[in-house]
N, C-alpha and C positions, 0 to 999 in steps of 0.2 A: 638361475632360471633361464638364462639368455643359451645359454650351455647345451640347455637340455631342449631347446621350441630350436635349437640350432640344428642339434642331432637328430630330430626327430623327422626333420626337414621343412619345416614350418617356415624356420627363417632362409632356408637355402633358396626358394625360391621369390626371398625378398630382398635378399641382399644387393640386389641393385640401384633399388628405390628406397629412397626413408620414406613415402609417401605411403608403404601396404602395410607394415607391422603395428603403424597406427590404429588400423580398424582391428585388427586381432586385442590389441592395448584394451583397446576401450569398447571393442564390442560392439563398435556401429556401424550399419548400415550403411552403406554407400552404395551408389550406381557403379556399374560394371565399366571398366575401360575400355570403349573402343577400339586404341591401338591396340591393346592386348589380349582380346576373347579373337579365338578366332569364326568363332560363330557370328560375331557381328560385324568383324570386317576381316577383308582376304590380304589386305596390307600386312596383318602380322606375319605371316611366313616370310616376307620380304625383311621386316625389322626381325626375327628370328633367325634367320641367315646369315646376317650381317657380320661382321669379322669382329674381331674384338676391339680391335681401336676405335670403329667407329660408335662401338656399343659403348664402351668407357666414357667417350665425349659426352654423347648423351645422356647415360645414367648421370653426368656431372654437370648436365647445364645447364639446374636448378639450382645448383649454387655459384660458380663464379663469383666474380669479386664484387664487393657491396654494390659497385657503381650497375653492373650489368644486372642486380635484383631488383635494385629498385627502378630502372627505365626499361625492367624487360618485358613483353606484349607476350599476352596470353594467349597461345595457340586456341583457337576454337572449336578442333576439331578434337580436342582432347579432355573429359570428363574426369571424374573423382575414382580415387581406385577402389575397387572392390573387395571383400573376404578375399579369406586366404579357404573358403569351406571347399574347396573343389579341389584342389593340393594333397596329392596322395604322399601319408609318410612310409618309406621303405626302409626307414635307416632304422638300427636298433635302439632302443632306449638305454641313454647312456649320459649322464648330466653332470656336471658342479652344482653342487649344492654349497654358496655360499655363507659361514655361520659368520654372528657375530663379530665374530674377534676380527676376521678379514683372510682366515685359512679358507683354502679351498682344497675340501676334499672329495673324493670319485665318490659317485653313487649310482645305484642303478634303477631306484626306487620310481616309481612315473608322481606321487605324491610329492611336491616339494614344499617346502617354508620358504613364502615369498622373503623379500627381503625388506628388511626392519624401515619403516618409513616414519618421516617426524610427525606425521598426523596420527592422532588416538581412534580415527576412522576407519576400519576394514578395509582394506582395498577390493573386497569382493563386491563392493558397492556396485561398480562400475564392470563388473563382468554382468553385463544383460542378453547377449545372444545367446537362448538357452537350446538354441538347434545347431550350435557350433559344439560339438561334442568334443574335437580335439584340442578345443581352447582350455587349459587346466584353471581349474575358478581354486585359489586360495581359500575359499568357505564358502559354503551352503547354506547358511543358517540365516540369511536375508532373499528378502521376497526378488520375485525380476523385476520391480518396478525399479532396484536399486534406491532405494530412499528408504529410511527410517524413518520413526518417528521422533526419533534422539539427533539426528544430524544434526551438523552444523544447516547455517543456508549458504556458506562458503562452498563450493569446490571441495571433495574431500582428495585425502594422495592421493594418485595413480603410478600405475606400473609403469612408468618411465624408462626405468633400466630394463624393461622386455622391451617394451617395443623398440624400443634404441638399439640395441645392443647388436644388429648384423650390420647397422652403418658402419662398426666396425671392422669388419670383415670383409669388405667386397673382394678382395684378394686372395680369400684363405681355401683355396682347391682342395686341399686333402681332408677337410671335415665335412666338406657339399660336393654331394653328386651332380656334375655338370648336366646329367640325363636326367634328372629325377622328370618318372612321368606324372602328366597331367591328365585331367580328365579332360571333357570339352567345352566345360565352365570355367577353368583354370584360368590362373594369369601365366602368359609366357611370359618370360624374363629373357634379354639377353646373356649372352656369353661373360663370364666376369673378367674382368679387367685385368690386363696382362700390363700393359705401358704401364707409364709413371704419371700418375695422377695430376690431372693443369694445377694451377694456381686456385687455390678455394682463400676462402672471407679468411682474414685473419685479424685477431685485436690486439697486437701488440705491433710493436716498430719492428722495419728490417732487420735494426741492428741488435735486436732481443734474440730478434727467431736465429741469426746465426750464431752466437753467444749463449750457448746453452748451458747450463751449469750440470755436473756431474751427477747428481741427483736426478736431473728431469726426467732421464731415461727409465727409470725405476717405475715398475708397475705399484699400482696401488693398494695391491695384494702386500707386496714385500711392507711396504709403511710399517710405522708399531700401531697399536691396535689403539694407543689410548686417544680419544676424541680432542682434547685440546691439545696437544703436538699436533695433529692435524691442523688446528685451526689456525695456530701460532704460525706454522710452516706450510704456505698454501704451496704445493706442489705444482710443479707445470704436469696439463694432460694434455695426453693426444687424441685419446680415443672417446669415446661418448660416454659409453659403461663407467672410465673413471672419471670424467666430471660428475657425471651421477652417483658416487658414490663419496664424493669429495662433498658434495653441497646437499646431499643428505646429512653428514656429518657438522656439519654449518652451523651455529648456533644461534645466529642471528643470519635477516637478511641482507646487511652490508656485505657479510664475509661471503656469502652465496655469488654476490653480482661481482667480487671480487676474485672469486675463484673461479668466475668465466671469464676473469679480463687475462687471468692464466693461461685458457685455454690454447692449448696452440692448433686447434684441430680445427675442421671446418664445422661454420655456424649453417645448420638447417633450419629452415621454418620449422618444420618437430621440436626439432632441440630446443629452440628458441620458447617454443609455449610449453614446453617440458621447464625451461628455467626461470619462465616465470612465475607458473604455478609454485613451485618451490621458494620462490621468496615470498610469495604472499601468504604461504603456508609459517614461513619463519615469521615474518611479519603481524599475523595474528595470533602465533605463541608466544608473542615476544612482550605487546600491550593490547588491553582490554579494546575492541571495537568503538570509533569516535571517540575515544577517549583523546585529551591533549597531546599524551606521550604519540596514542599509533596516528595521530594526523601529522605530527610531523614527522616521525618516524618516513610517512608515505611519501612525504612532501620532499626527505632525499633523495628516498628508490625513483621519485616520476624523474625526477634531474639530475640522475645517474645516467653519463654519455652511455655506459655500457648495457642499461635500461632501454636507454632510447634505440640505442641499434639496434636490439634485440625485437623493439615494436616494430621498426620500419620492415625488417626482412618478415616477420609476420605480416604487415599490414601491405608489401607487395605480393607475397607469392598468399596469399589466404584462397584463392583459386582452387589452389593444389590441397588444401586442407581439408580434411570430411567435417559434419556436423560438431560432433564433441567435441574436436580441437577448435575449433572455430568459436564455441559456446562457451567451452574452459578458459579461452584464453579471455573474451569480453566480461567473463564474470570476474576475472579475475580482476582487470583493470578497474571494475566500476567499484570493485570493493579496495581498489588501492586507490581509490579516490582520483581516477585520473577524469582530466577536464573533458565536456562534451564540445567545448568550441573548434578541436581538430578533429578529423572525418575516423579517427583510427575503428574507435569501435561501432560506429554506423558502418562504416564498410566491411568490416567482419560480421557485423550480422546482414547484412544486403548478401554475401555471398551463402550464404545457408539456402540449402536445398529445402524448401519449406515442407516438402512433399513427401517428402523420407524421414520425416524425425520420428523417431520412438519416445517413449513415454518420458527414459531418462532426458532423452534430448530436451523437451517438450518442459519439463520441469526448469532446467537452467535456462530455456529460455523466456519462460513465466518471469524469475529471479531477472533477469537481465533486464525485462521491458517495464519489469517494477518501478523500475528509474524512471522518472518524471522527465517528457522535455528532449527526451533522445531523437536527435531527426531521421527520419530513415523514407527512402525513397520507394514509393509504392507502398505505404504504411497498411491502408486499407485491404490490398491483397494479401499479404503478410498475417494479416490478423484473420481474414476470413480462413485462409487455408489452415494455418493453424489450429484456428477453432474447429475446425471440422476433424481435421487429425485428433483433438483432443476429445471429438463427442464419440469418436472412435475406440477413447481408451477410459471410456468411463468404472465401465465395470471391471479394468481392470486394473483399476488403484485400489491398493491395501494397505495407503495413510492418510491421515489427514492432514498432513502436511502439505502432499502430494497435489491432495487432492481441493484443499483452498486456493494455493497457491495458483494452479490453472482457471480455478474460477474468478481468483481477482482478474489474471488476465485476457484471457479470453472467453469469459462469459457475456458478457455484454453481446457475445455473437453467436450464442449457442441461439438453437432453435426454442422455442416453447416444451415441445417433450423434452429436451435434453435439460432443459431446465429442472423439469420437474426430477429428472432421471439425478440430478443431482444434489439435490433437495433428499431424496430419499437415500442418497450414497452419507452424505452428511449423518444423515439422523442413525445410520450405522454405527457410525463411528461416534457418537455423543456421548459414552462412556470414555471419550478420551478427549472430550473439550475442557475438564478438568485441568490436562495437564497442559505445560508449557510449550510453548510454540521455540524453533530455535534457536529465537533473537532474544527469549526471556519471556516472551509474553502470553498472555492466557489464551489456547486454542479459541474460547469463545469468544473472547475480541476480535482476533481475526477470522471467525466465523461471520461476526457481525458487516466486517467490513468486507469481504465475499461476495455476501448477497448485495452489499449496497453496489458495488462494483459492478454487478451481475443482475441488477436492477430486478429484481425477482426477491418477493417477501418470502419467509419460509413457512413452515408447519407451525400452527400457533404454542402444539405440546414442545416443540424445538427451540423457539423462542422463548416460552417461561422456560426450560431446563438451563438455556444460556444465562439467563439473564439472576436466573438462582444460583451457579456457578460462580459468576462475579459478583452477585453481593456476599459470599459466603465465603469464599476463596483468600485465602492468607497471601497470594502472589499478589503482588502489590501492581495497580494500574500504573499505567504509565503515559503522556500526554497523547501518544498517537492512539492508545487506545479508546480517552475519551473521546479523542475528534471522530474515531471509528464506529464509539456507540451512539453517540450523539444524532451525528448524520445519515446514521440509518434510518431511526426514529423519528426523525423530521421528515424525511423522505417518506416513510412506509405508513409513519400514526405510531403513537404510544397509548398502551390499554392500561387502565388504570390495574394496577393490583399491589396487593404485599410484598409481592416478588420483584417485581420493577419497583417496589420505592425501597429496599434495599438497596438496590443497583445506583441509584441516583445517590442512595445516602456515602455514598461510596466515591461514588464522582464527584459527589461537591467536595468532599474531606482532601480525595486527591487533588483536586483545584487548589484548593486553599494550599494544602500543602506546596503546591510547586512555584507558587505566588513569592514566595522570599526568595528565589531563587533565577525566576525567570522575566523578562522586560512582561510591561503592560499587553504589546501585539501580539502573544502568544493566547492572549483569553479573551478578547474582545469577543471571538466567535463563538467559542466553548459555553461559555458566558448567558452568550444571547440564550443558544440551544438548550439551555440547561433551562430557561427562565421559560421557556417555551410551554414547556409542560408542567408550569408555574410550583414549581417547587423551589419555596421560600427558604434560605438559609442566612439569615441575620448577620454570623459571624464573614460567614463566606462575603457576602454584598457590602460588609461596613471596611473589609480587608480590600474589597475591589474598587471600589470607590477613592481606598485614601492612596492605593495606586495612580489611579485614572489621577486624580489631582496633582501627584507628584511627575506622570511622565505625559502631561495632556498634550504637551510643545512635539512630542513624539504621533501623534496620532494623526490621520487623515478627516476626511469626512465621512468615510465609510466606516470608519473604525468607531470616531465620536459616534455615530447615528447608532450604532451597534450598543455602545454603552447606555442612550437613552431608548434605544428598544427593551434593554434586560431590565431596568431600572422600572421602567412603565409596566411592564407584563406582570408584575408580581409586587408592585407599587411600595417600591422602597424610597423614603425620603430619607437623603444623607443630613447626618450634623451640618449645620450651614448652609440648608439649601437653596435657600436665596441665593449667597454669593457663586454657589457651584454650579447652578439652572444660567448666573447670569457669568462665570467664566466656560462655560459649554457649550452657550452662545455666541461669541464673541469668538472662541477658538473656530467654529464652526463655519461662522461669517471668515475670516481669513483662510480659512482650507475647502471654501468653495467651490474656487477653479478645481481639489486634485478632485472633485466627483465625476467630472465630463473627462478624467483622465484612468480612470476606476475602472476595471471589469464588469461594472453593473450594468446588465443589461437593459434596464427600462430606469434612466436618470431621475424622472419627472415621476415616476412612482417613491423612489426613494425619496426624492424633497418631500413627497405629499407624507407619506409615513414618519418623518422627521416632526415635521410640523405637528400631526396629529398627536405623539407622542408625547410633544409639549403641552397640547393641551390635558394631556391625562391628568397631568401635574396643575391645572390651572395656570398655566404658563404661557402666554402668544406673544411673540417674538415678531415684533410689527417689519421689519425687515425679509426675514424666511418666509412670512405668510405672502410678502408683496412678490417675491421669488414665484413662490409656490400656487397664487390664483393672479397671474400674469397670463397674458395671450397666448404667449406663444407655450406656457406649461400646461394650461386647461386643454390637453389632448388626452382622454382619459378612455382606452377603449374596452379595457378588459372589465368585466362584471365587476371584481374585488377591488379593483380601484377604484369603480364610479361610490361603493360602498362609502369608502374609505373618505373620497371627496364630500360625499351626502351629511356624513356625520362630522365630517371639522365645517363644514360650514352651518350645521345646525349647532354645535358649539357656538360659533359666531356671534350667528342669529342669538341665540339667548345670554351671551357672558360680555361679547364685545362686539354688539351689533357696531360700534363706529370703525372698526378695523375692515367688516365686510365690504367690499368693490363694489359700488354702486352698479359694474356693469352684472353682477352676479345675484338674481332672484332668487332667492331662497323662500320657500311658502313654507306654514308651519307641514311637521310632519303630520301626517292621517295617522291618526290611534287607530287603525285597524286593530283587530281580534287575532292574537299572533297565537301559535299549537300552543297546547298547554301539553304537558307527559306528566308522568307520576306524580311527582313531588308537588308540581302545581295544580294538578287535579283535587291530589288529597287536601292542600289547602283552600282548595274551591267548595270544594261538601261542606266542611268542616265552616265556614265562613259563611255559606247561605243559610247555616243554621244558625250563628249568631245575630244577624246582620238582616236576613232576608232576600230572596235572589232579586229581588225588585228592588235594593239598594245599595248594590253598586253592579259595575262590570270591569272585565276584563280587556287592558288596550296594552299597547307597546311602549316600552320606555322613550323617549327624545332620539338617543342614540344605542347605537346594538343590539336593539332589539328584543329588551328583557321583559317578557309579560310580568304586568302589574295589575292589582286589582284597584280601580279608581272611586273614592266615593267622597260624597258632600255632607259634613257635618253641620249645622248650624252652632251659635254658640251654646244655647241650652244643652245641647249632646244631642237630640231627635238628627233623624238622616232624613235627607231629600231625596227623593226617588229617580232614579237615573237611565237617561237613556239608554237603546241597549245599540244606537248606531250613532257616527261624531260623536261619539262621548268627549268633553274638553275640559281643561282645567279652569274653574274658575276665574274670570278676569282678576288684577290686583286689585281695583277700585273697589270690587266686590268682597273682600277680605274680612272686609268690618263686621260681620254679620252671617257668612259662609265660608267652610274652611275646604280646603283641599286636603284627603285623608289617601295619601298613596300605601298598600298591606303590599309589598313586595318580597315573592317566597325567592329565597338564597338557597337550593338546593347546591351538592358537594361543589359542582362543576365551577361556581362562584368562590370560592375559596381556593387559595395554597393547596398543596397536597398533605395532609395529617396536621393540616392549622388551621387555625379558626380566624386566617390572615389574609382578608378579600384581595381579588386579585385589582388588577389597574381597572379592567373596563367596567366591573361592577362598580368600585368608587367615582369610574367617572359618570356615569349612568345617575347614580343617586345623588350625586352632585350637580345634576341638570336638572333632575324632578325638583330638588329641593331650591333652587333658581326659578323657578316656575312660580312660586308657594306653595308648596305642596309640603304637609306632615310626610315625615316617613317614618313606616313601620314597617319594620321586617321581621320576618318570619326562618333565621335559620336554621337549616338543617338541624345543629349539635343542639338545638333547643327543640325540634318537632319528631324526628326520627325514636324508634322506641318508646316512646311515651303514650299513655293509656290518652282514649275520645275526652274523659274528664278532664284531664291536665290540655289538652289541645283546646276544646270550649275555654275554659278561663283564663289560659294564654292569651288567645285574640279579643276577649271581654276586656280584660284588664287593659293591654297595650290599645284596643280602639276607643273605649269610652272611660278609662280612669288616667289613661298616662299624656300630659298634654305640652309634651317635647318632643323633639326629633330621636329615632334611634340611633347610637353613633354604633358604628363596627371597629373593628380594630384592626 
């Protein structure tokens, strides 16, 4: 291939610089050179003149030896190279067509068969300049976004061996026209190199390089063809073409880094992110992703000397690099597990032109900033400019791989239309949220997590179709994708339906199942989320629990608080609750201090919520509470907290008035007249017709606010006729002779999801009414819904004047 982009003249007028055959490789964009257009500076006829020796120096004094790369100062006056699209070809077509085996025979065909690469990836991936006519694309048969919807999220191969392949030639006059003309966008090129090349990077000792073995000279064509004699017998190269064709053959990526410590040629920046891409590519055909084997498989490649040199001569000249090697080479690292505490890959993305990326670029760099925690200087610019490049290429994604991926990262900066403009690019493509994302996981998971990212809810028809997807979907969830649906749902609201409690019934099976397998800190949060949308699962809560108990010496106090939040929202009491209410007290009291050490934004919210929680349970914790209604934590300014404080101190008030702070007045609450909706309406008709509207009213629960209808029986059964403003419960003294008859309707919203299993703040509600003395009678849904006016009449007959006990619920 290198043969024929040679002959054609393509490389002729690159063969000075390894810096230009880059942008042909991979097809990207770059700004034009300065020193080399002579449209935009009159300096080039000057560097165009020049003799050859002095040309020679310079096309070399990018590499030099290690010492001068890495303390060498970046000329400022000099930008990234540009296409080769202005380069007139005059030579005839005339190529090596390299085959398999390693023969090279003449051809005159302009069609070639790239050459054989160890990725199962197309290398037409990465041809995207679809206005470069002379650039030969290996296949057609992928869109120009270059992304599938089958890709790896690795890096897939590239054309290495093209774009390499005239570094070795700077010398070769009789295959390039020294005249070849240019247009007036052209790159001029000096004269090629007549002297003797200085001193370039070398990785082996002096006394290797003059001690050559009789073999070394041998091209890599002559070799035998079969792959492990290669591997056995790492060959010294000289030239680039045959390192690339040596560490293609590689079967692993020790042998890769070892057949560049071979190398006797000079090490380029190019080359360098040419060989590393290549080991990371052996390296993920070698062991499955995170798995034990490829972590430490990584953990040699990062602390291979011949590794590291290989990063430094990248991580000084990255200057000279265009967008895609720059973006190749940080993806590669972050998937070979390399540390963020040294500057290597912030500084290769700091030098990216933000401003020039195309869509390919734009994608690997989505994948890059996926990484959590990367420091990068002028973050916010970076992000807006991008985003804006990206609201540029909306409509012209044709994956959704593509096209998530840019929305995890820079949606949070699109505009409002751009939002919506992507909301509808989505719902395009929902015939393929079915299938799997390229890490394994279900396109609608990472759908889910998109919008959460991108803080924008979708189409509600988009959302059931997701959410139908994954309860129905044999692809098995995975922990990142419950925290994905989870968190959206908390974020956006969760609509009850058939279709969402599939999804859930699916989430909690995966929970449970991943619980033998994984520490307690991994569910604490899942957990809460899940509980949120009070969806009861017994087995799931009694497995969580006798974790919590076995690793509670493990947990914080944000973690504990999280376990008695799940536990209260859907009011599960564990075997032994006493001792477990009174070891989660006690844990929580000694991990105190880590709460003021926590990410929690508002501390004094969270003790208050802690506290309340306990009271769900009938539980006050005379230490937490003294914490909790203390001087300095009664700052409560938001709406939902004054709430929150209202109700654990009317808890107080009525279950453990001697715990309340003398300095804190609590008045009883006003039974104001609280909305009534359907289901309590319907039990209001229906009750003034047993009862009569002049014998009782409707007031608010003690706490949360549950409409109840309030009435006064005497002990014969006759009713007392009832205010219809301060309506109040009976004093206790008065008991002997008047009773308090609380009919409180339990519409769905009071129960679990598909259970007839009330949730926390409904049991704590009717456990304050019935602290009062007040009967309770309730009215559930699974008992009033579908049922004829005759059966609702002698429902509330029977339970107000025949049944003369409390209702329990379950």
């Amino acid at each position: 291939m290198f043969a024929f982009l040679k002959s054609t003249g393509v490389l002729g007028q690159a063969t000075k610089s390894w810096k230009l055959p880059f942008s042909d490789a991979f097809c990207c964009r770059v700004r034009p050179d300065s020193l080399r257009s002579p449209k935009r500076n009159l300096s080039c006829e000057t560097f165009k003149s020049r003799g050859s020796e002095e040309a020679a120096d310079d096309a070399l004094s990018s590499y030099g030896d290690h010492d001068e790369i890495i303390n060498c100062e970046e000329p400022t006056s000099v930008e990234r190279p540009c296409t080769l699209d202005g380069v007139q070809r005059n030579k005839p077509v005339e190529c090596l067509v390299r085959l398999e085996g390693g023969v090279e025979t003449q051809s005159t065909s302009p069609m070639l068969s790239p050459v054989s690469s160890p990725s199962n990836i197309p290398k037409s991936l990465f041809s995207t300049d679809a206005t470069n006519k002379d650039i030969i694309s290996p296949s057609s048969e992928y869109s120009s976004s270059g992304v599938s919807s089958g890709i790896l999220t690795q890096p897939s191969s590239m054309e290495f061996s093209d774009a390499l392949a005239n570094e070795d030639d700077n010398c070769d006059d009789d295959k390039v026209d020294k005249k070849t003309s240019v247009t007036e966008n052209a790159i001029i090129e000096p004269e090629p190199c007549t002297k003797p090349e200085p001193e370039k990077i070398k990785f082996v000792e002096e006394a290797e390089s003059t001690s050559e073995q009789p073999n070394n000279s041998k091209s890599i064509e002559d070799e035998p063809t079969q792959v492990d004699e290669d591997v056995e017998q790492v060959h010294t190269t000289t030239t680039n073409d045959e390192l690339l064709t040596v560490i293609e053959r590689c079967p692993t990526a020790l042998d890769v880094l070892r057949a560049v410590e071979e190398h006797r040629g000079e090490m380029s920046p190019l080359l360098a992110v040419a060989c590393i891409h290549y080991t990371f590519l052996k390296c993920i055909g070698q062991h499955e992703r995170n798995s034990p084997a490829y972590n430490a498989l990584c953990g040699e490649i990062l602390t291979n000397n011949m590794f590291r040199t290989m990063v430094r001569i990248m991580e000084a000249n990255c200057k000279s690099l265009n967008n895609f090697a720059l973006l190749t080479a940080a993806s590669d690292l972050l998937y070979l597990r390399s540390t963020l505490k040294k500057p290597t890959i912030p500084t290769l993305l700091s030098s990216i032109d933000y401003d020039a990326l195309n869509l390919d670029e734009l994608r690997l760099l989505a994948g890059c900033l996926h990484t959590p925690s990367i420091p990068l200087l002028n973050s916010e610019y970076m992000y807006n400019v991008a985003a804006s490049v990206a609201m540029k290429h909306l409509d012209d994604i044709t994956d959704l791989y593509t096209l998530l991926s840019i929305m995890k990262c820079f949606g949070r900066y699109f505009t409002n239309q751009a939002k919506r403009r992507a909301d509808v690019r989505v719902a395009s493509f929902s015939k393929h949220l079915g299938e799997t994302y390229p890490d394994g996981r279900l396109n609608a998971s990472h759908m889910f997590d998109a919008f959460y990212r991108m803080d924008y809810a979708p189409s509600r028809p988009l959302q059931l179709k997701a959410c139908e997807i994954i309860g129905t979907s044999d692809v098995p969830l995975m922990q990142q994708d419950v925290t994905a649906i989870l968190r959206y749902y908390v974020k956006h609201g969760f609509t009850m339906s058939s279709v969402g409690h599939s999804m859930l019934d699916k989430i909690s099976d995966t929970l449970c199942s991943y619980m033998d397998s994984y520490p307690i800190t991994q569910f604490t949060t899942n957990v809460k989320w899940l509980s949120v949308f009070y969806y009861y699962n017994e087995a799931l809560l009694e497995k969580y629990v006798d974790l919590v108990r076995k690793d509670m010496d493990k947990l914080d106090f944000v973690a504990l608080s999280d376990v008695l939040d799940a536990l209260s929202q859907v009011y599960y009491l564990p075997p032994n609750a006493e001792d477990f209410f009174e070891q989660l007290n006690k844990e929580m009291l000694q991990k105190y201090p880590t709460l003021h050490r926590s990410n929690v934004r508002n501390v004094q919210r969270k003790l208050l919520l802690t506290t309340f929680h306990f009271s769900v349970f009938g539980r006050y914790p005379w230490q937490l509470i003294k914490l909790t209604l203390s001087h300095e934590q009664m700052q409560y300014n938001r709406e939902a907290a004054k709430n929150f404080l209202n109700d654990f101190c009317q808890s107080l008030r009525i279950e453990r008035p001697d715990l309340l702070p003398g300095s804190i007045s609590v008045t009883p609450v006003e039974y104001s007249a609280p909305k009534l909706y359907a289901f309590e309406n319907d039990v209001c008709s229906v009750l003034r017709t047993v009862v009569g509207h002049q014998n009782f009213t409707h007031v608010s629960s003690p706490v949360r606010g549950l409409p109840m209808f309030l009435l006064q029986q005497q002990l014969d059964g006759n009713l007392l006729p009832m205010k219809r403003k301060n309506a109040m419960f009976i004093p206790p003294h008065m008991h002997q002779t008047v009773q308090n008859v609380a009919v409180i309707p339990l519409p769905r919203s009071r129960f679990c999801i598909k259970s007839k299993h009330a949730i926390g703040k409904t049991r704590h509600a009717l456990r304050l009414v019935r602290a009062q003395g007040a009967r309770i009678v309730t009215v559930p849904h699974f008992d009033w819904d579908n049922h004829s006016i005759h059966h609702k009449l002698s429902f509330l007959r029977r339970k107000i004047f025949e049944q003369r006990i409390d209702d329990v619920i379950a």
